[in-house]
Structures are given as C-alpha cells and as structure tokens.
C-alpha positions in Angstrom: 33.3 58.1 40.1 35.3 61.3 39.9 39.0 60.9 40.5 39.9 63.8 42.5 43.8 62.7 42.6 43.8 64.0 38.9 41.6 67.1 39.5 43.5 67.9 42.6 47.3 67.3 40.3 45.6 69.3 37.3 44.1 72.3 39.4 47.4 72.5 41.1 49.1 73.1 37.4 46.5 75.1 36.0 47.2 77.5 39.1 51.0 77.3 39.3 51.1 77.7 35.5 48.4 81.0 35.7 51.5 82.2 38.2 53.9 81.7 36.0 52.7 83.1 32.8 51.4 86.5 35.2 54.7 87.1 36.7 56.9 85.9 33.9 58.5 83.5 35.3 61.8 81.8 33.6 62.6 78.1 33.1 64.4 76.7 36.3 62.2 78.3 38.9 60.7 76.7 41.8 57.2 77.1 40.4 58.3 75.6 36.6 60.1 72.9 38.3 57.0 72.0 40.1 54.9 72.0 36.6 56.9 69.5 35.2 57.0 67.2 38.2 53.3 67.7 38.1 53.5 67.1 34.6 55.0 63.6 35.2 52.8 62.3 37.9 50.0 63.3 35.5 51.3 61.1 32.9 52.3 58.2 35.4 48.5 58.6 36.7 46.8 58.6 33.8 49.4 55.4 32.5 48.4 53.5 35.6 44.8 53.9 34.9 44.9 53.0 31.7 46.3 49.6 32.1 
C-alpha cells in the first residue's frame, strides 16, 4: 500500500525546493527553514517504518 504521508512530505520538498533554487533563495528563509523541517520528519518517518 502506498504511503501517501511520505509522498505528501516529499512532494511538498520537491516543490518548496524548485522555489527556492528559481528565486534564489538564501539559507535562513522561511521556505529553507521549512526544507529542513521537512527534511527531518522525512528521516523520523522513514526511521519509524523501518523498525
């Protein structure tokens, strides 16, 4: 069974991170703050499921 959690977290990056590198966005902005949250439910999520 798909796990749409994960495809919803990683479409979410793929997107803010297709923002980011288009505008040029810096470290410390709201959107690169948001990719590394993302980045560490990702890894939490993909911990959990592993065992």
């Amino acid at each position: 069974m798909a796990d749409l959690y994960l495809k919803a977290l990683e479409a979410e990056r793929k997107s803010l991170w297709a923002a980011c590198r288009l505008k040029g966005l810096p470290k410390g902005t709201p959107e690169r703050l948001r990719i590394e949250e993302l980045d560490g439910l990702l890894a939490a999520h993909k911990a959990k499921k592993a065992g």
